[in-house]
N, C-alpha and C positions, 0 to 999 in steps of 0.2 A: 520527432514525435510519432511518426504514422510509425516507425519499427517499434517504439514503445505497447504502442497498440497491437501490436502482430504479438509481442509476447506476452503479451497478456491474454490475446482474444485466442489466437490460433491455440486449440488442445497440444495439437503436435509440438509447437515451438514450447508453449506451458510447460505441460508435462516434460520435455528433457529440459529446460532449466533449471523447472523446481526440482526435479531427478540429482543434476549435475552443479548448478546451484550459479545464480547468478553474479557476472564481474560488480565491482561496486560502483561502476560507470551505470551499470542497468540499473541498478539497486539506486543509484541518486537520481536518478531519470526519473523512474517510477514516483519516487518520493514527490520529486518535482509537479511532478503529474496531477499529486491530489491536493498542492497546496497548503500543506502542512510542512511544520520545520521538522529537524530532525530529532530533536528533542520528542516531540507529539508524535511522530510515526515510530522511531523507536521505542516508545512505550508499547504499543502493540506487538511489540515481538519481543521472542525468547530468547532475546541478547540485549543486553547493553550498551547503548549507544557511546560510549567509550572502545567499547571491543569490535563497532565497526568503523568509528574513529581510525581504529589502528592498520585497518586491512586497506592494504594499497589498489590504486584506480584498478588494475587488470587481473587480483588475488577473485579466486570463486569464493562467494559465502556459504554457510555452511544451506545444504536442502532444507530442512526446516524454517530456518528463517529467508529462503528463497520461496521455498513454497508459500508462506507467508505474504512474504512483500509484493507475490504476483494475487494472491487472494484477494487483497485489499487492493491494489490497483483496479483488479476488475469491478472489483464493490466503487469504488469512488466512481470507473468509468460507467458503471450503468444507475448512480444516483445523478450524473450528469446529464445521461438521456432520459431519463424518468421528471427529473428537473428542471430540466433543459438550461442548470448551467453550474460550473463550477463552485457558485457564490451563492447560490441555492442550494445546492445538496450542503456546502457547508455548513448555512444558517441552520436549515434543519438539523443537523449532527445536532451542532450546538441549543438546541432549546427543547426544553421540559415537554414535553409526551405524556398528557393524562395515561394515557392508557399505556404507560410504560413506567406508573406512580410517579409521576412528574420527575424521574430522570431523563436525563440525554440521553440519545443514540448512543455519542459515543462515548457513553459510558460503558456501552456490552459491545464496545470492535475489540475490547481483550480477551 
């Protein structure tokens, strides 16, 4: 988990991932990370969770959707410090926000 964290946090390691595009071993780690299935974290990005279905543990994903899955990794990791927890930043994703016309958060992470 703490090397999860390094590529999310550190720019340098970031930025040539999402460059270069991460294995799907990093790419389910991450996922793992913010407690969401694959289903839910694939809706967020601009692939189809069928088409990363197909890409094997050690295949790079494409940049876009690597740059992606480290974006929202960082989003999930700093609703956890702001929250102070996992199951926290979830509940908030999940519930109506007057001042967001009573939609979900995570109705705008697409």
């Amino acid at each position: 988990m703490e090397e999860d964290l390094n590529i999310v946090n550190d720019p340098a390691i970031r930025y040539g991932k999402a460059f270069n595009g991460l294995t799907k071993i990093e790419f389910m780690d991450i996922v793992a990370s913010t407690g969401l299935n694959i289903t839910q974290f694939s809706s967020l990005l601009p692939v189809s969770k069928r088409t990363i279905e197909k890409v094997k543990d050690h295949e790079l994903l494409r940049a876009d959707v690597s740059d992606r899955t480290l974006e929202l990794g960082a989003l999930f990791q700093h609703g956890v410090e702001v929250l102070g927890s996992l199951q926290a930043f979830q509940e908030w994703l999940q519930s109506p926000i007057v001042s967001l016309g009573a939609h979900k958060p995570f109705q705008f992470l697409n």
